[in-house]
C-alpha positions in Angstrom: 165.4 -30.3 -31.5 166.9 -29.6 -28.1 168.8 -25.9 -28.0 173.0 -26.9 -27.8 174.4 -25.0 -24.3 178.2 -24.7 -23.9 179.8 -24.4 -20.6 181.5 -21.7 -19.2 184.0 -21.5 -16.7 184.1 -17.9 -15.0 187.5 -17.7 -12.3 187.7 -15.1 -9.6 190.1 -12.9 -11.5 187.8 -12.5 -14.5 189.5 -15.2 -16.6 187.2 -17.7 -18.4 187.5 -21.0 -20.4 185.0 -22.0 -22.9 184.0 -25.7 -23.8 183.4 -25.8 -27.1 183.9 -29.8 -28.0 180.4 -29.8 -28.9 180.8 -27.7 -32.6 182.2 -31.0 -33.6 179.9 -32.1 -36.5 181.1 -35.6 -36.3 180.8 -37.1 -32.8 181.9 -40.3 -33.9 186.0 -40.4 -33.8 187.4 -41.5 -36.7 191.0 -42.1 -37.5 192.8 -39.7 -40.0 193.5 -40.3 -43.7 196.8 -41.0 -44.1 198.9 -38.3 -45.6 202.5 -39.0 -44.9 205.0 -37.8 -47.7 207.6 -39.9 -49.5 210.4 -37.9 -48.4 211.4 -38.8 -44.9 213.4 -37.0 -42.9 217.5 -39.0 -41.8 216.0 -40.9 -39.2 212.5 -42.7 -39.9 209.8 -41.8 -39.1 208.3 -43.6 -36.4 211.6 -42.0 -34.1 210.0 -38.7 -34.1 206.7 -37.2 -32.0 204.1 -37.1 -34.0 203.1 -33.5 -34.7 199.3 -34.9 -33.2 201.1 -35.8 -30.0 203.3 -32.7 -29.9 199.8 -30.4 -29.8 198.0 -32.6 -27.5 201.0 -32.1 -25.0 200.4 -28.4 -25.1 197.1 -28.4 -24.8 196.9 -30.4 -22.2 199.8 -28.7 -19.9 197.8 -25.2 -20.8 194.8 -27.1 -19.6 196.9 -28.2 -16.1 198.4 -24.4 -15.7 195.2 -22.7 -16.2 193.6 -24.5 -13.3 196.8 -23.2 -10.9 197.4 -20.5 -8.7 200.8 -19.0 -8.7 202.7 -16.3 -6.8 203.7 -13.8 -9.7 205.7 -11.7 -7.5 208.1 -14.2 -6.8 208.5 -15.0 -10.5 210.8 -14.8 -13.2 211.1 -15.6 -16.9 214.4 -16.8 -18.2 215.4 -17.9 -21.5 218.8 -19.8 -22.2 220.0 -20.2 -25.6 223.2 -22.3 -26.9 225.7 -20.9 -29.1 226.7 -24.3 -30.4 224.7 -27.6 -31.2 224.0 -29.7 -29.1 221.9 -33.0 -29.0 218.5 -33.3 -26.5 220.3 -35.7 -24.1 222.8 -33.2 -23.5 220.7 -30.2 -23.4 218.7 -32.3 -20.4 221.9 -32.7 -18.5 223.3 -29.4 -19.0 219.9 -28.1 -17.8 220.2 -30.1 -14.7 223.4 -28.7 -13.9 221.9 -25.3 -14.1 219.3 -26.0 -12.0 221.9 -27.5 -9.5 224.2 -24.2 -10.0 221.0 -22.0 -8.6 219.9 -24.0 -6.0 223.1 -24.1 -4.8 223.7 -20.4 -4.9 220.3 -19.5 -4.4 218.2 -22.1 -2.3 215.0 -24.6 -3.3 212.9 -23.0 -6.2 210.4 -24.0 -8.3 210.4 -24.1 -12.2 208.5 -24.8 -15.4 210.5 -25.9 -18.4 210.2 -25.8 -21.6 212.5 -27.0 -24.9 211.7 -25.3 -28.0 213.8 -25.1 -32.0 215.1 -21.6 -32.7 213.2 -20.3 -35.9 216.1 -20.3 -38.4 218.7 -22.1 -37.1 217.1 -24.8 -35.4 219.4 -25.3 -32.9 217.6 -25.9 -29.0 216.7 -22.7 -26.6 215.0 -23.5 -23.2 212.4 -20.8 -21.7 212.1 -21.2 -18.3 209.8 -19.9 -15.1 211.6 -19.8 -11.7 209.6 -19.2 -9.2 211.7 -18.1 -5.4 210.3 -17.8 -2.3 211.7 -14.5 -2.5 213.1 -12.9 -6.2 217.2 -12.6 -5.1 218.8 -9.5 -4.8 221.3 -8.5 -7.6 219.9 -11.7 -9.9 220.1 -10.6 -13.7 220.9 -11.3 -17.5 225.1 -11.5 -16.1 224.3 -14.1 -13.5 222.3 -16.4 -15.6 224.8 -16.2 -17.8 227.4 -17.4 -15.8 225.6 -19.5 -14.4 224.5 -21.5 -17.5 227.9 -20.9 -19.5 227.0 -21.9 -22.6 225.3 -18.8 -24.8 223.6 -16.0 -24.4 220.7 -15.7 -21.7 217.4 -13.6 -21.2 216.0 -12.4 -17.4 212.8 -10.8 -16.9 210.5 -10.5 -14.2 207.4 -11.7 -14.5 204.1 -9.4 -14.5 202.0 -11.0 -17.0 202.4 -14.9 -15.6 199.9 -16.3 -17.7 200.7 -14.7 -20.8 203.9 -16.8 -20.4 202.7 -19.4 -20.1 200.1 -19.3 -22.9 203.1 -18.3 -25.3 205.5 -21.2 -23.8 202.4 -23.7 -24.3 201.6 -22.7 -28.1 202.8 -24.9 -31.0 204.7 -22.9 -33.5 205.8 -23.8 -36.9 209.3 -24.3 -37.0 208.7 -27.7 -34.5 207.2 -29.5 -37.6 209.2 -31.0 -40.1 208.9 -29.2 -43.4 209.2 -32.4 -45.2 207.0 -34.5 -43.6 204.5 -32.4 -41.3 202.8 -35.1 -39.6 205.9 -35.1 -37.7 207.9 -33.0 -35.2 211.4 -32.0 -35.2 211.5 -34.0 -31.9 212.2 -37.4 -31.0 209.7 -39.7 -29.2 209.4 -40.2 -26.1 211.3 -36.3 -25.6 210.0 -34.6 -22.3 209.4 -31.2 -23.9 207.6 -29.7 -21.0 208.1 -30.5 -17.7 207.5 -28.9 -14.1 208.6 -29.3 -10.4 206.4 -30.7 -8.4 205.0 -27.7 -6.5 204.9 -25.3 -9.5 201.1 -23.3 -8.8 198.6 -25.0 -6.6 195.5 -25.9 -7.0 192.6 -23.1 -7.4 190.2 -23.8 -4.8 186.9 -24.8 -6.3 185.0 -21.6 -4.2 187.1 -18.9 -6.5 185.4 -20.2 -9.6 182.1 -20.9 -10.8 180.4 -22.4 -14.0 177.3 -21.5 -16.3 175.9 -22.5 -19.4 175.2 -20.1 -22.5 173.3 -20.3 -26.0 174.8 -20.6 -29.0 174.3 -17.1 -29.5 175.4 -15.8 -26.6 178.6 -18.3 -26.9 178.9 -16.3 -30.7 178.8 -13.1 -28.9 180.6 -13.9 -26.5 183.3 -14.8 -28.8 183.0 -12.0 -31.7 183.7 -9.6 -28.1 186.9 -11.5 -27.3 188.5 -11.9 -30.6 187.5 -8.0 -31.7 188.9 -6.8 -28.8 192.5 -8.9 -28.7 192.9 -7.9 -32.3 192.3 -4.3 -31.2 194.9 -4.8 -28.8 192.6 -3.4 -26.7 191.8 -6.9 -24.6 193.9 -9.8 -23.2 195.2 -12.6 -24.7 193.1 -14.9 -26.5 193.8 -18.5 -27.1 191.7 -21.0 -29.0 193.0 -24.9 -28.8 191.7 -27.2 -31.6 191.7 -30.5 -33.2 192.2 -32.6 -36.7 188.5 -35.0 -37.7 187.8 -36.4 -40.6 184.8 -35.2 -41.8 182.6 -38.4 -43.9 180.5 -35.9 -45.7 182.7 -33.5 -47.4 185.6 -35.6 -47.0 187.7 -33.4 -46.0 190.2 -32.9 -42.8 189.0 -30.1 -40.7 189.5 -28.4 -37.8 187.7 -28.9 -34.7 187.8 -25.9 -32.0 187.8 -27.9 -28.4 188.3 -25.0 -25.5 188.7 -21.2 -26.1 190.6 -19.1 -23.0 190.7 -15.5 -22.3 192.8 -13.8 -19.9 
């Protein structure tokens, strides 16, 4: 039997992404048991994003971002949050006329956007990256504020870039329905993520190089990573995975596709 080598993508600045589609026992795909409940949430179901789709959209915008080059420097991290309700149609429009308000008072910038549910109410928050060609002078918390008008705001600089953006690309709980967890919280169709057009550029294919490993040096290459992050003594760690259905124990399992490390 031929040895099983996994690929491994090493990037000037020491960051590395792992292929690991192969530890899928099953290569064959096969569709998922259903396992919808009988309650249903007020509208049906089939109006909602699939909790499937929902993960697949982050892990392929982490995949995007992690293949970009950005100008941290020039970076910050906002967070707006609404202190009423407010529906996802609106919170798209009031969003634009934020992003109207700053270019306005501010000049072109680029952004990354994403919606998420606040963890006990439930009600909408957007975290956002602005990136200037230069940070603005006297731009804070007050400003952002004001400028969005309609709860209260977060402003940070940015000095860990990709950390953001691994925490603003991870699925967390409280976006699947409790009820029915085959489904989001989310309508269909809702643009959950979304970027300007010039947001990082392309890493050029010199500052990066690829190799292929054993499966034991992939183990201890892994056991290294995960010890250390749960020390707190490494970077972030990120593993993206997938639902099969495995045939021979018949069970639903998970399915590891890429692991990252920062």
């Amino acid at each position: 039997m031929r040895d099983k080598f996994y690929k491994v993508k090493i990037y000037s600045d020491n960051r590395i992404l792992i292929t690991l589609h192969d530890f899928n026992p099953n290569p064959i795909p096969l569709p998922l048991p259903s396992s919808r409940p009988d309650s249903i949430s007020l509208r049906p179901p089939s109006e909602y994003m699939s909790t499937k789709d929902y993960r697949r959209l982050l892990k392929t915008t982490h995949r995007k971002l992690w293949d970009l080059e950005f100008e941290e420097d020039k970076c910050v991290f906002v967070t707006l949050t609404l202190k009423e309700d407010m529906d996802y149609e609106q919170l798209n429009k009031e969003f634009h006329r934020f992003f109207v308000y700053v270019k306005r008072k501010y000049g072109k910038f680029e952004y990354i956007r994403a919606i998420e549910l606040q963890e006990k109410t439930l009600r909408y928050h957007i975290h956002c990256i602005l990136q200037f060609k230069s940070i603005p002078m006297h731009l804070d918390t007050n400003v952002i504020e004001k400028l969005w008008g309609l709860g209260v705001c977060d402003f940070q600089r940015v000095f860990d870039l990709r950390g953001v953006l691994q925490y603003i690309t991870k699925f967390k709980d409280q976006h699947e329905q409790k009820d029915n967890p085959n489904y989001t919280c989310f309508l269909r169709g809702s643009k959950i993520i979304s970027t300007s057009q010039h947001f990082g550029k392309q890493i050029d294919s010199s500052s990066c190089k690829e190799i292929y490993i054993s499966e034991d040096q992939l183990t201890s290459l892994l056991n290294y990573h995960f010890k250390k992050f749960e020390n707190e003594d490494g970077k972030f760690v990120r593993v993206d995975e997938h639902l099969f259905f495995n045939h021979n124990s018949g069970r639903t399992e998970k399915c590891w596709d890429t692991k990252t490390h920062l």
